[in-house]
N, C-alpha and C positions, 0 to 999 in steps of 0.2 A: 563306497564302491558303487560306481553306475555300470550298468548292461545294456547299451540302448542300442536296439534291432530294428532295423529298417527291409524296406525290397520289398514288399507284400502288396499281393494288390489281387486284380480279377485278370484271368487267362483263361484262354481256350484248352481245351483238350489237346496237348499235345506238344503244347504252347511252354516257356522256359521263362526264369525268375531265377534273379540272383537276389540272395537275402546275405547283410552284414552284421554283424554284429561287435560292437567298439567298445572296449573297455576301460576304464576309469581305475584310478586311484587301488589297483593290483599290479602283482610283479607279474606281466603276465604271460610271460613264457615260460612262467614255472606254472601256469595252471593248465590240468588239462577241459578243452572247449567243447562243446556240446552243445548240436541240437535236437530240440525236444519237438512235437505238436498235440494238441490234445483238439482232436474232431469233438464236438457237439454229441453230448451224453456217453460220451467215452473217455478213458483213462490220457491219463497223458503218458505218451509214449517216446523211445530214445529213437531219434532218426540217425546220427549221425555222430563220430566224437573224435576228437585227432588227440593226440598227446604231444607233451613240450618237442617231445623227436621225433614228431612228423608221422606216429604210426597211428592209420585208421582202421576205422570199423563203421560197421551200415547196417542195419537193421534190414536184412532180407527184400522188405517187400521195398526197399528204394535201392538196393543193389544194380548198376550198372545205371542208374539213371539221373541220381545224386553223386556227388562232390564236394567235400569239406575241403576247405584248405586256410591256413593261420597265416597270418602278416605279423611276424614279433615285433616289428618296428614300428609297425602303427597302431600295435594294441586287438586287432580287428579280424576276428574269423569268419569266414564266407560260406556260403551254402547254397553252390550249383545247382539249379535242380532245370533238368530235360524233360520229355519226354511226358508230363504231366497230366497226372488223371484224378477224377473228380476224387478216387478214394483220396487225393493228396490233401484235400482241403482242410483247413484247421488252423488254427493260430498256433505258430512256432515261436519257441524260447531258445534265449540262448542262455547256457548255463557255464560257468566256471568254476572249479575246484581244483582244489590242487591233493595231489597224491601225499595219499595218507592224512588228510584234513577231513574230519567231520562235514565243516562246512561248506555250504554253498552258494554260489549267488548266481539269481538269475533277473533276467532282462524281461520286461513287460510282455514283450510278444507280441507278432507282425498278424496280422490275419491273411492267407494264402485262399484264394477260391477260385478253384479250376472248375469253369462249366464245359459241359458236355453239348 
């Protein structure tokens, strides 16, 4: 199983990034998608996660600003993000698990860095 995450780069304050995420060798609109970041001497945290039926959730502090959304046909989930501020910076994963499965598989992870 590969998770390979692309879009990442340097942005202004304010400035927007789309980041992909392609999946390999899963069924994968039986899993549900997710993305993660973990800032520099901080936890890694859940920005974002859709389910096989299209229902999301956002993690508060990217509410109205971020946008998850899945491609079943191409394997490939997406993560809109507006409106962008330095707190956004961090290297983002994408994660895949499927409901009611222990396991998990994630993607190496894009580095996002919004300056001010």
């Amino acid at each position: 199983v590969q998770l390979q995450a692309s879009g990442g780069g340097l942005v202004q304050a304010g400035g927007s990034l789309r980041l992909s995420c392609t999946a390999s060798d899963i069924v994968f609109s039986a899993h549900i998608m997710s993305w993660y970041r973990q800032a520099p001497g901080k936890q890694r945290e859940l920005v974002a996660a859709i389910t096989s039926a299209s229902n999301k959730n956002y993690a508060d502090s990217v509410k109205g600003r971020f946008t998850i959304s899945r491609d079943n046909a191409n394997n490939t989930v997406y993560l809109e993000m507006n409106s962008l501020k330095p707190a956004d910076t961090a290297v983002y994963y994408c994660k895949a698990q499927r409901r009611g499965f222990a396991r998990a598989y994630w993607g190496r992870g894009t580095l996002v860095t919004v300056s001010s």
